[in-house]
C-alpha positions, 0 to 999 in steps of 0.5 A: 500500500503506497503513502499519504504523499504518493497517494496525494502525488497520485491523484494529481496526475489523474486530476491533470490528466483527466482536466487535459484530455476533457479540454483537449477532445472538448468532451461533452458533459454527458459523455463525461458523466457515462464514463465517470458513471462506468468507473464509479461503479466498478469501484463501488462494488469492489468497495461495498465488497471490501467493507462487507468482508471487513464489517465496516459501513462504507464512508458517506462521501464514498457510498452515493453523489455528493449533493448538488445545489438544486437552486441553480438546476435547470428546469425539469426536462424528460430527454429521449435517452435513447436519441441521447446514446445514439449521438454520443461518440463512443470513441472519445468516451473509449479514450477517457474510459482508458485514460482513467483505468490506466491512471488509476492502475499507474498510480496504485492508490487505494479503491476509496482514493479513487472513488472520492477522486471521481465522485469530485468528478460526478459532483461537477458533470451532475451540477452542470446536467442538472442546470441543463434545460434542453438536449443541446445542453448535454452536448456542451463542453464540461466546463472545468473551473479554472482552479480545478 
């Protein structure tokens, strides 16, 4: 098991990482999101095992989405989901999906680490769907703070 400061080193890489290639494929926000929600997955499963076989609850800021401000969301809009998958570019998802696994396998931090990694992820792709308002919206480019 790596250190505090590997770890932290770790993450740092995956955060410049993952920031470089959003902005340089100008990823939309909901392709970003169905990758984020692969990994998440994944990693909760393997976490929810690992808590089972110890006895130990799951950390709250691990076990579900961080909670976004409703105020600034969006009106409430049914997408035909369907039309959605049809338009995304499975491609570009592919290369972030491979960006992520390998990063993560490259940096050997800890299954918790990385979910909280990626739920800080989630927290930002699900505050800019929810303030979407109309189809065009979940194919805007994610929008990273310039602090993130």
């Amino acid at each position: 098991m790596t250190g505090g400061g590997e770890d932290t080193d770790g993450l740092v890489t995956l955060q410049e990482r993952t920031v470089n290639l959003i902005n340089q494929l100008t990823m939309p926000v909901v392709e970003v999101a169905l990758v984020l929600q692969k990994h998440l997955k994944a990693l909760m499963n393997t976490l929810s095992q690992h808590a089972d076989a110890v006895g130990q609850p799951l950390p709250q800021r691990a076990a579900a989405p961080w909670p976004i401000d409703t105020e600034t969301a969006g009106s409430e809009s049914n997408f035909a989901l369907e039309k959605v998958m049809d338009i995304v570019d499975v491609q570009r998802m592919d290369i972030l999906d491979t960006l992520i696994r390998v990063t993560l396998m490259e940096i050997d931090v800890t299954v918790l680490d990385a979910v909280l990694a990626l739920r800080q992820w989630e927290h930002l792709v699900r505050t800019q769907l929810a303030q979407a308002t109309g189809p065009g919206q979940l194919f805007s480019p994610l929008a990273i703070p310039e602090d993130w």
